[in-house]
N, C-alpha and C positions, 0 to 999 in steps of 0.2 A: 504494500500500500504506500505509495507516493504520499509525501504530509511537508508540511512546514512547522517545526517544532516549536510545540507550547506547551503547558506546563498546564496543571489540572490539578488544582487541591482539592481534595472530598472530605466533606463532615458527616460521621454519622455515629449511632450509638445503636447495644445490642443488647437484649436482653438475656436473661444469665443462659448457659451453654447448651443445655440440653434444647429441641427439641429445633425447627427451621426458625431462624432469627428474622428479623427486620433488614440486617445486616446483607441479605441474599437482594431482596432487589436494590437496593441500593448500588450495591458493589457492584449487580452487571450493568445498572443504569448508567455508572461510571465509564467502565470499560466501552460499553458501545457507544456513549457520547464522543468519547476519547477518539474513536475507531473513525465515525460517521463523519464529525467535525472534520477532522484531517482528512479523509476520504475530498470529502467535499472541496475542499483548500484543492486538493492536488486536481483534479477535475476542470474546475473553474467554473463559473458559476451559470455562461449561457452561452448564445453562439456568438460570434465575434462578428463587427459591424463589415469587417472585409470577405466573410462570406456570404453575408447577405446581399452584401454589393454586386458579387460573381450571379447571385442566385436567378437574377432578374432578367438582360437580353440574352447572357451567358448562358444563361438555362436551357431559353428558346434557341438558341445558337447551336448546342452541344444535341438536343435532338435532331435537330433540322440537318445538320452535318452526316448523323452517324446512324439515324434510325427512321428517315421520313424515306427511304426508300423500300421497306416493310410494313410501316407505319404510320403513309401520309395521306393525302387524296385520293391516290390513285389506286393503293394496295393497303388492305388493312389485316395482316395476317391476326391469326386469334380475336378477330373482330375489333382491334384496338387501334386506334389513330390518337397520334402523340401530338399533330401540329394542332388540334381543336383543346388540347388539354389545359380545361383551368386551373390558375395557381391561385384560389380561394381555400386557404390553408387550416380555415377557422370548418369546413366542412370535414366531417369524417368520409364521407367516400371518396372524394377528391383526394383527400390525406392516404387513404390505403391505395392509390390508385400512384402514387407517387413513391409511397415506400414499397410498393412491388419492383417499379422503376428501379430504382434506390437499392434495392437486394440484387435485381439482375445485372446489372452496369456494375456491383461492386464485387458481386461473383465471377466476373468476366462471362454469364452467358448471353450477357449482348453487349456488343454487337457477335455475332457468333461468328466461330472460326470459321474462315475462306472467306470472309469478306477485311476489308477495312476497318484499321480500331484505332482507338484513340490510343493515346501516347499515356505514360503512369502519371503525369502531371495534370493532363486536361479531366483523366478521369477520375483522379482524386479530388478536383477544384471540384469538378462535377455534383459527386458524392457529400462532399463536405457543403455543398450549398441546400443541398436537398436535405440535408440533417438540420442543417441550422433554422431553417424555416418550418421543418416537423416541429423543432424543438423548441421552438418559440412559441408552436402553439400544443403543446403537450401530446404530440401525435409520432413523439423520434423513436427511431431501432433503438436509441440506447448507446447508439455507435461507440463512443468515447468508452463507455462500461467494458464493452464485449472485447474494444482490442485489446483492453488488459491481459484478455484469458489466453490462453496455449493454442483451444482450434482455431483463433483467429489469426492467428501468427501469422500465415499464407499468406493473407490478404495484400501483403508490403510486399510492393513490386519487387522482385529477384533481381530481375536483370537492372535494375537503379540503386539495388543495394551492392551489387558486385562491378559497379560500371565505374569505381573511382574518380567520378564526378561531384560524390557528395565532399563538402570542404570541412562540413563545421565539426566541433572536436570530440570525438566521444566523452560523454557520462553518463551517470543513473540518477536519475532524482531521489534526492534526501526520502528516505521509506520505512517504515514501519512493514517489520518481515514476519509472519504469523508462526510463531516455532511449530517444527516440524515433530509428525507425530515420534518419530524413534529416537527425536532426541528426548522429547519428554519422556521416555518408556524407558530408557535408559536414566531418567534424571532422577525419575520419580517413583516407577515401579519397586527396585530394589528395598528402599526406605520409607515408603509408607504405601504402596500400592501390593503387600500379600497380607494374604490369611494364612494365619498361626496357629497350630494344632500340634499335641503331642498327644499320642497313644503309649501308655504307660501298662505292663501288664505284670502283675506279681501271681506269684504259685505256678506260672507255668513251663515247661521245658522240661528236659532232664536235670533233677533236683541237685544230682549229687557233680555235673556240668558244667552247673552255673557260672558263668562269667561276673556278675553282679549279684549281690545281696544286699536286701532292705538293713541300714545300717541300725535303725531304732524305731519304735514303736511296738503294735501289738502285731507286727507280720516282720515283727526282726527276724532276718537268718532265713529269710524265702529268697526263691531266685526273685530278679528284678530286670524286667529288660523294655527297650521304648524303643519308638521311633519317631524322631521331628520331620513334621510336612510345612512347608510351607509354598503357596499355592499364588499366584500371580492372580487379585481379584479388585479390580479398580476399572473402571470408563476412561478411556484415553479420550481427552477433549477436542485434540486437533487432527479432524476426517483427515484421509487421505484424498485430494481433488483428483475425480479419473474423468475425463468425458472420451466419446468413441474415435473425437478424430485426433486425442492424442493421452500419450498412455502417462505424460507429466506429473508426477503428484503433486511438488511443492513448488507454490506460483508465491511471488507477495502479494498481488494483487486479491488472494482468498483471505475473507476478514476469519476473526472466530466469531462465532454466530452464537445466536441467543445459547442451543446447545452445547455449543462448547461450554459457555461459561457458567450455564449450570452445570455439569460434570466436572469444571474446575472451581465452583464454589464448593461439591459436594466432597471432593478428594481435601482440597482445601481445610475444611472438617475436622476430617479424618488427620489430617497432616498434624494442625495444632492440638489435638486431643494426644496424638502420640507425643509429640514432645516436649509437652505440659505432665501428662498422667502417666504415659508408656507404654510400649506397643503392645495390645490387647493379646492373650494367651489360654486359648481352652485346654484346658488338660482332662483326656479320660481314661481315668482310672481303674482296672478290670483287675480284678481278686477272684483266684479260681480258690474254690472250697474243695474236700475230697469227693463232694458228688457229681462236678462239672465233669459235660463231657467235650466233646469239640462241637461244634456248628458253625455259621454261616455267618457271625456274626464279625466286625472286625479286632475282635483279640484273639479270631478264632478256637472258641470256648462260650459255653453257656452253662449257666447253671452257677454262676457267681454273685459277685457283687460289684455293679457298678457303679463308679461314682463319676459327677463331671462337676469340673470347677475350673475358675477363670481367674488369670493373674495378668501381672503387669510385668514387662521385662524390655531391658533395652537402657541405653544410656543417656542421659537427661543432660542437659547442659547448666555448670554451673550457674549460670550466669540469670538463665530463666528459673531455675532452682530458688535462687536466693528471694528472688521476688515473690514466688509464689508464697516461701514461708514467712515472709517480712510480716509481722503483726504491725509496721507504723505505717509513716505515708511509704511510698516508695521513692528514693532519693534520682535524681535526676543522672546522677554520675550512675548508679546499678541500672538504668533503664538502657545508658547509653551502650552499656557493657551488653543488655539483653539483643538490644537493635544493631549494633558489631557483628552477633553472632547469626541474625536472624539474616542479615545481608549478605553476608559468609555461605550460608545455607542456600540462597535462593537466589539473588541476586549475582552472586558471586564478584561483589568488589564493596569498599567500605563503605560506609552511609557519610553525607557530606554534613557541615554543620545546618545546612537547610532540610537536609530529608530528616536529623534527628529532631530540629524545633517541632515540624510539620506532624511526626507520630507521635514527639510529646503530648504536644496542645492538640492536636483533633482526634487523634487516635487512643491512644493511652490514657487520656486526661479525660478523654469525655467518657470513658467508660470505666473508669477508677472506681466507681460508686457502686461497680457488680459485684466488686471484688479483684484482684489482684489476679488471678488465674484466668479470666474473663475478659479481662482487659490486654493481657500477655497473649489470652487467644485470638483477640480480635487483631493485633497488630499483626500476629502471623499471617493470619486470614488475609489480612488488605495486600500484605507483599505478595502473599502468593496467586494473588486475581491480579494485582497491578500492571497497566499496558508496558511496562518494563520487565517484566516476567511473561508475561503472553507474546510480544512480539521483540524479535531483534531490531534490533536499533541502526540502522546506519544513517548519518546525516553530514558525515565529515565535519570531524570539529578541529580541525586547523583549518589555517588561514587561506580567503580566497585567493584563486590566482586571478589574473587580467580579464579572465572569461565568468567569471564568476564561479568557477570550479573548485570542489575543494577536497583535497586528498583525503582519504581515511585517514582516521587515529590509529596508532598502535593498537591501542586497546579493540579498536575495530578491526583492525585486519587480521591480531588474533582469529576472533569470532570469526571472520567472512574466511579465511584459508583452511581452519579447524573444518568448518563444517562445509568445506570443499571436497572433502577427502571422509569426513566419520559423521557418525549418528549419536556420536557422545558431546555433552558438554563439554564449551571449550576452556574453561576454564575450572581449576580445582577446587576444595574447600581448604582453608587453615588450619591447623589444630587447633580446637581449645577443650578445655576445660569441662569432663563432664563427669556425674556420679552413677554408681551403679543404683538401676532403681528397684530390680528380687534381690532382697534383704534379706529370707525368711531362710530359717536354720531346715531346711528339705533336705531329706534324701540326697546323697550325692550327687547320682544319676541323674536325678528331675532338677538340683540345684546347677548340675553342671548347662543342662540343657537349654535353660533359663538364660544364663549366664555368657554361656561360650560358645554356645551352637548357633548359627545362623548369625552371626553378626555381620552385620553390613557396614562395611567402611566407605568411607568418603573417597573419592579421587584425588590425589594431588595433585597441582597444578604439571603440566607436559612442558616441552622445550619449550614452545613457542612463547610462553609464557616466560621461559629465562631469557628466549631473545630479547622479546618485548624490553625487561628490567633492563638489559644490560645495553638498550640504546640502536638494537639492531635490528629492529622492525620502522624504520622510521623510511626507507626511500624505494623507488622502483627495483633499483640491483639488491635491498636487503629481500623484496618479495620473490624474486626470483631464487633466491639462493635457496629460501626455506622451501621454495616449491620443488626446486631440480631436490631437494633431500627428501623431501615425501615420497615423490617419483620412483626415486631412486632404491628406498628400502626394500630389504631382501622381501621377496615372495612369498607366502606361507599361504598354504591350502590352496592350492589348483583347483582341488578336485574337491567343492563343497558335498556336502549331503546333509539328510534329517538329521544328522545329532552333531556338525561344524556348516549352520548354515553360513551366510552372506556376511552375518559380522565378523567371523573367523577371517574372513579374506584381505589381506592386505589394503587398505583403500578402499572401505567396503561402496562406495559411491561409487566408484567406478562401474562394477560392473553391475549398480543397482541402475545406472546410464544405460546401460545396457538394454538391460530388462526393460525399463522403462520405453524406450526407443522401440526395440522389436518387440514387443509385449508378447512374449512364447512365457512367462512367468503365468498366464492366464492362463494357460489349457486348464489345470484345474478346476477351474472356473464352469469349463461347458460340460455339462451334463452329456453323457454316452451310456447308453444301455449294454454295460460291462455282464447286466448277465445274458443276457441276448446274444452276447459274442462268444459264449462261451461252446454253442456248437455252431461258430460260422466258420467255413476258411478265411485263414486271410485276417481275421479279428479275436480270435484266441490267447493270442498272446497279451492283449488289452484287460487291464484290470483295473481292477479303484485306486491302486498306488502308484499306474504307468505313468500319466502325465506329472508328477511329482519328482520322478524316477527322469521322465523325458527333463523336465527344467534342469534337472542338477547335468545332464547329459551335453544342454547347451552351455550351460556356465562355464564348465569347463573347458567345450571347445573355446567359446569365447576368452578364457583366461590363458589358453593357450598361446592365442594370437596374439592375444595385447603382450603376452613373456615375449616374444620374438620381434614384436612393433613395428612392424616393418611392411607397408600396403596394405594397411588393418583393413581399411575400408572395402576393398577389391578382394582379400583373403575373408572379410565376413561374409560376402555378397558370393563366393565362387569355390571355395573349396570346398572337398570332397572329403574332408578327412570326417570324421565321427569319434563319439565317445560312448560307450556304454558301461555307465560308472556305477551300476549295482551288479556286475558281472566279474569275478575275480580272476577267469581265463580257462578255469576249470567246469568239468562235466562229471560233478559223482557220482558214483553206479546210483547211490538210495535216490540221488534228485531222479535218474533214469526212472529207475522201477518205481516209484512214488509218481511218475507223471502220466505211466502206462505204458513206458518202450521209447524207442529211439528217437520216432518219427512224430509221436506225443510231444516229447518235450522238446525237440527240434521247435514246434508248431507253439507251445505255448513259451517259448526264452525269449525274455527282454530284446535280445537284438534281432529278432523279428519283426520290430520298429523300424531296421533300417536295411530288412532283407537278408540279413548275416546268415550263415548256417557257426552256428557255435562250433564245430567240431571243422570247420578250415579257415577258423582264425583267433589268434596267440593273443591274449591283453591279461591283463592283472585290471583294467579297470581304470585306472591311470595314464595308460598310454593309449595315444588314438589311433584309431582303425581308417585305414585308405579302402572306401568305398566305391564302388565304379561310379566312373564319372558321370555318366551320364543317367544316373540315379540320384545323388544327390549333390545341388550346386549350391553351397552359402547356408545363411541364417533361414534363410524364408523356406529349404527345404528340407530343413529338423523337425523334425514328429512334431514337436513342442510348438513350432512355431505353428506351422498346419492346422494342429487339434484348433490352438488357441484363436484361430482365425475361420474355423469351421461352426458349421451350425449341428445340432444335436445329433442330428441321423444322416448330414449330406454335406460335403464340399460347401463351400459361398468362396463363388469367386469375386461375387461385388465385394466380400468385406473385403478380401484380399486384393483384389483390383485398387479398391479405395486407399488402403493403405499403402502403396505403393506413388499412388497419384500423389497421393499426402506429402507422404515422409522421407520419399526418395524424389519426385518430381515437383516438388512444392508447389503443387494442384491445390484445386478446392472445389469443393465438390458442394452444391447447396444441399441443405437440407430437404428431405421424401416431405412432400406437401403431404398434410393432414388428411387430403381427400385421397389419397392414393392407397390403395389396398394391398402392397408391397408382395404379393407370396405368389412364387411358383407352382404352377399348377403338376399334382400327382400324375404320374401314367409309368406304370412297370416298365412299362415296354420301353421307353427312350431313356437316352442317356442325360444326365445335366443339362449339356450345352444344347441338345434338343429343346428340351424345356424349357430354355433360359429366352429360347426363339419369340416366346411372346413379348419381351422388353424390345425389342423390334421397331416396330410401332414409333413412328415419330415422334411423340411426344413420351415415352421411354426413354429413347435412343438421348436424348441431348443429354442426358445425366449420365445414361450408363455407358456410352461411348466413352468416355473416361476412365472408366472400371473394368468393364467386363474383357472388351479383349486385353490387360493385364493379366486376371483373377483366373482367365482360360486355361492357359497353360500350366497350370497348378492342378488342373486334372491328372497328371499322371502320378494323380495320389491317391489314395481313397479319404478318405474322412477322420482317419486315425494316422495318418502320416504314412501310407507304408504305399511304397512305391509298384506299380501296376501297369500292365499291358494293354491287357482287358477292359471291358466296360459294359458291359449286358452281354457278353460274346463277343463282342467287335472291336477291334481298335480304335484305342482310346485319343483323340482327336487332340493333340497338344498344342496348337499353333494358337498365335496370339498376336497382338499389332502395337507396338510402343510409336506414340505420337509427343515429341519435345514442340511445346509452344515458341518458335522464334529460334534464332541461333543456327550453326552450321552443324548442328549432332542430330548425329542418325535417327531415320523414321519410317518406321517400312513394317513390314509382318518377319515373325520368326516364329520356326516352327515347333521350337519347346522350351523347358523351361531355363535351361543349359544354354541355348542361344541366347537368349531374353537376357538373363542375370551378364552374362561375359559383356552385353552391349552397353548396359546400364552402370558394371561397374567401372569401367571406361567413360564414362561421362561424365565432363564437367557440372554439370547441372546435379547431378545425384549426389556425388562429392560436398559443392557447396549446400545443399539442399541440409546433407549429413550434417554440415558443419551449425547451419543455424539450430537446428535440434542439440547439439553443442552448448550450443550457446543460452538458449530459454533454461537448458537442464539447470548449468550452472550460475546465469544470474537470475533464475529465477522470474523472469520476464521475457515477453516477446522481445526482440529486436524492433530495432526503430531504423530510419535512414542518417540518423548521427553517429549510430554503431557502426556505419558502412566501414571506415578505418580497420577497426576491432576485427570486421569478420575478412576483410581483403587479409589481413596478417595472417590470421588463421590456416588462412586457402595457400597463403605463401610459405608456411612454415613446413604443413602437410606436404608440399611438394619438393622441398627442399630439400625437407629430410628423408626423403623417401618412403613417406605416408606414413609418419612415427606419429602413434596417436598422443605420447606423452608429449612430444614439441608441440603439437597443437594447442594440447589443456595450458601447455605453459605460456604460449602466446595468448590465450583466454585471460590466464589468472594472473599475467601482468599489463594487461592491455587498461586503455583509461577508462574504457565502459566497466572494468573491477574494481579500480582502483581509485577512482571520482563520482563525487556527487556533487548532486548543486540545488 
């Protein structure tokens, strides 16, 4: 979220702890004023008097030019003539007869390909005049809104953003960044987001055995033995943003919404109650007697005595401690000490002499009267909803330069490099000072469990944070340095799976870029009737844990490629190689006989996915397998990618068509009018592309001529990725038409999927295409035409280096669209 930074003091009071406070709407009323306000600042407040200028002969100009030869006297196709059209903008049908205009001219479907089009400047005057006149009279798309978001990206002319024509200087407007959900999951989960249980069980086992005995009471001298669970159980606040034409999670432009901020008043809660009283702790107690037998129950034993009881466990901070037990006023110096510690925790940097006045007197002060515990809680509460803790900060607080630019702080290009690269908080907590808060003279075993088990430690601050102190985060060569060392760190885990996922991986952003981009992370996503397949050919080997099995399959190709760096873009898009990373290279007789014989388990193995016969080819799982070529080419023809781009029971090559249009051709594709009844018609007997014959139809064809002959030649798959000849009996029809808008790259029909990918990854246009999805990943925003510098570097660096994806991100993460705001 773009803002111009101000400052928001909140007064409120809470009544005492237990049950939903007053405190709850207030605090979100805060945070969305805070949000909305700023929003609005960065926006601007209506349309500008020099687009309305443009709006008027210009208007009638820009039809008459580009669309009175479809649309005029003589020829009115779809019944519509454009030179009679009034601009009485206070009318609503006039008004939706404008923003039909307004959506076609900004989709590029008019004027339509093979004739004449405007230039990116006329038709953005165009656009921009027709918005500002909706907008005046409350009839606009919204326009300003939507290009904040990821699928409008497209819309910014390509070829004006790569023509090195644009002069003016890269930056990012000063913005309020919405934390991301895994940093909060990692911030917060650990420390106050589980549930706490021990299962404690006396008299059972072999007696004479025993590991542990009750040290005193009326069950001394019985065995004793437990187990601690502790369970991940808390609302993460901040969605993950997915829309279909792009797989982006984290924009700035996503506010936290009413929902969020109850889910983070409600953890909130939860938060201050642990570090005032102490993290909540059921303990259940199972005492076998000599008549218990075993059952079903979790001490596995019945016929006992159980008991359940709940304690407090976990380390308290002095500093909040003191307060709590203060029987006088509370002195201003032990507040400061509590408010030290409380910014340590949350905020992670000191509180200034203005933030500690501000929770004195409105915070702490005005709720003194509840009590001292209530008022310690309410302070916690407010830091941890405050738009300082909900969103990152960047606004560059050094001094402007000539342009009015102005560099990050230290302290920010920590935060903006840290979560370049992690999903963790970039900054550590301090030591202080805290007491043990289970007291009670227990059992050793329940005392120890209380005490020593599960504890959760804070992070210490990381390098960056030592650069930072010692003076070496302050210029462009210091950001470079620390990027080429991230880069640069050894490897670890190539080969993710369920129990070392994505954060286990070096840089886990990278190739969560990835995912994101080609979104094969989705197969799991799409429903397949796995037991349906269990007596089909062909789909046997497909189970409920394949597409999970398939992701971790792509990861690790893709980690492959980026370890060798070297024509990543061309090697994702065209190689052959595969990985089958739940397969250890082995064929045990028992997996044999367990599957029914040779030809069984041939039919139901994992690398069935990509055609393999297990028994003529060597892998431990780790190393990849050289598949025929002309079976699989790139990212787009891994199982994963396939599934995730398929519908339930059949191939969609429009979704795949579309995504190719997208995210390789930086196309765009309007949205399926409301009135369209989207689904292919059933019939056994044809093939897909038979079917697909009814989009045909002229007013089909403008949209799906974009899609479909892409999305075609991904037929020589079936619906679960596995590569195929056939197709109801007959040869399976692979050919397809790639058409590049403008420029001197190829455009013609190709007749499979292996041609198609080799043309595309050869293409400058796909390449650059690649790189602005780069680029929204990591700032976090579309691209604009000031970025134009930022993404030329980018395109020059990749070609320099000989397509090394890490020179890229380092030309990104030191270019001045990273490094400046204004």
């Amino acid at each position: 979220m773009e803002l111009t930074m101000r400052r928001y003091p909140f007064i409120f009071k809470v009544k005492p702890w237990r049950g939903r406070m007053p405190i709850v709407l207030s605090l979100m009323l805060c945070v969305v004023a805070f949000a909305v306000l700023e929003e609005t600042t960065a926006r601007g407040a209506g349309p500008t008097d020099e687009a309305l200028h443009v709006s008027g002969a210009g208007m009638s100009e820009f039809l008459g030019k580009w669309c009175s030869d479809c649309h005029g006297p003589d020829t009115q196709e779809s019944g519509l003539r454009l030179d009679t059209l009034l601009q009485q903008w206070d009318d609503p049908k006039v008004a939706a007869q404008w923003r039909q205009i307004e959506e076609q001219v900004l989709f590029r479907e008019m004027p339509p390909e093979g004739s004449d089009t405007p230039d990116a400047v006329e038709r953005t005057r165009f656009v921009e005049a027709i918005e500002a006149h909706l907008q005046s009279h409350g009839h606009e798309l919204g326009l300003a809104e939507k290009m904040l978001l990821p699928e409008y990206g497209n819309l910014l002319d390509h070829d004006s953003l790569f023509s090195g024509q644009v002069k003016e200087k890269p930056y990012t407007s000063a913005r309020l960044w919405r934390q991301r959900p895994g940093i909060y999951q990692n911030m917060w989960g650990p420390h106050y987001g589980q549930q706490h249980w021990i299962s404690v069980k006396i008299g059972g086992g072999n007696q004479a055995t025993a590991r542990n005995r009750v040290q005193h009471g009326p069950h001394k001298g019985k065995a004793i033995s437990k187990r601690y669970f502790a369970n991940e159980k808390f609302a993460n606040p901040f969605f993950e943003y997915v829309h279909r034409a792009s797989g982006i999670t984290d924009y700035a432009a996503i506010m936290a919404d009413q929902a969020s901020l109850e889910a983070l008043l409600t953890n909130a809660e939860s938060m201050a109650e642990i570090l005032t009283l102490g993290l909540p702790v059921t303990i259940v107690t199972e005492v076998k007697n000599k008549d218990s037998r075993h059952g079903n129950n979790h001490g596995s034993f019945v016929g006992g005595v159980e008991t359940i009881s709940h304690e407090r466990r976990g380390k308290i901070p002095v500093a909040f401690h003191r307060i709590m037990e203060s029987k006088n006023d509370v002195s201003e110096s032990d507040f400061r000490d509590a408010l030290h510690v409380a910014f340590n925790l949350f905020l992670r940097r000191k509180p200034t002499p203005q933030d500690a006045a501000h929770y004195w007197n409105n915070v702490f002060q005005k709720n003194a009267e509840l009590g001292n515990t209530t008022a310690l809680q309410a302070m916690l509460i407010y830091i941890a909803i405050s738009p300082e803790f909900v969103y990152r900060m960047e606004t560059g607080l050094t001094e402007a330069d000539e342009d009015g630019r102005r560099f990050l702080s230290p302290h920010e290009l920590v935060g903006a490099i840290h979560y370049a690269f992690h999903n963790t908080p970039a900054f550590g907590v301090d030591e202080f000072e805290t007491i043990e808060k289970y007291k009670k003279n227990s059992d050793p075993l329940v005392k120890d469990a209380l005490t020593q088990e599960q504890v959760r430690r804070h992070a210490k601050h990381g390098w960056l944070v030592e650069r930072m102190n010692a003076g070496e985060l302050q210029t462009r060569e210091h950001v470079e340095k620390v990027v080429r060392e991230i880069l640069g760190a050894r490897s670890r885990n190539l080969n993710p799976n369920h129990n070392s996922d994505i954060d286990s991986v070096t840089n886990a952003r990278i190739l969560q870029f990835f995912r994101e981009f080609f979104g094969y992370h989705k197969a799991q996503t799409v429903f397949k009737d796995v037991e349906k397949f269990a007596g089909q050919d062909e789909f046997q080997h497909y189970h409920s844990h394949t597409p999970v099995r398939l992701m971790y399959d792509t990861d690790a190709l893709i980690l492959h490629i980026l370890e060798e760096d070297q024509s990543v873009l061309q090697q994702l898009l065209t190689t052959n190689k595969v990985f089958v990373s739940y397969w250890n290279g082995s064929n045990p007789e028992d997996q044999i006989k367990r599957a029914g014989g040779r030809d069984k388990y041939i039919a139901k193995h994992d690398s069935q996915s990509y055609n393999l016969d297990p028994f003529e080819y060597k892998t431990n799982g780790k190393v990849a397998i050289t598949a025929p070529a002309e079976q699989r080419c790139g990212i787009l023809t891994q199982p994963s990618w396939l599934v995730a781009h398929s519908g339930n029971f059949d191939n969609d090559p429009v979704r795949r068509g579309k995504w190719i249009r997208e995210k390789l051709l930086a196309g765009t594709v309007i949205d399926v009018p409301i009135t369209v009844d989207a689904q292919v018609p059933d019939d056994e007997s044809k093939t897909l592309r038979e079917r697909f014959s009814v989009v045909r139809n002229e007013y089909c064809w403008r949209c799906h001529r974009k899609m479909n002959p892409l999305g075609m030649p991904f037929e020589a798959y079936n619906h679960v990725g596995r590569f195929r000849e056939l197709e109801k009996g007959r040869p399976v029809d692979t050919s397809g038409t790639i058409q590049f808008a403008g420029g001197e790259q190829f455009s013609g029909d190709v007749s499979n999927v292996r041609e198609m990918m080799e043309v595309l990854a050869k293409a400058p246009k796909v390449r650059q295409s690649f790189l602005r999805h780069m680029f929204r990943f990591w700032m976090g925003r579309n691209e604009s035409l000031r970025d134009s510098e930022t993404l030329i570097a980018m395109d020059k660096a990749y070609l320099q280096s000989g397509g090394s994806f890490k020179e890229t991100l380092v030309a990104l993460l030191t270019s001045d669209s990273f490094l400046y705001r204004k």
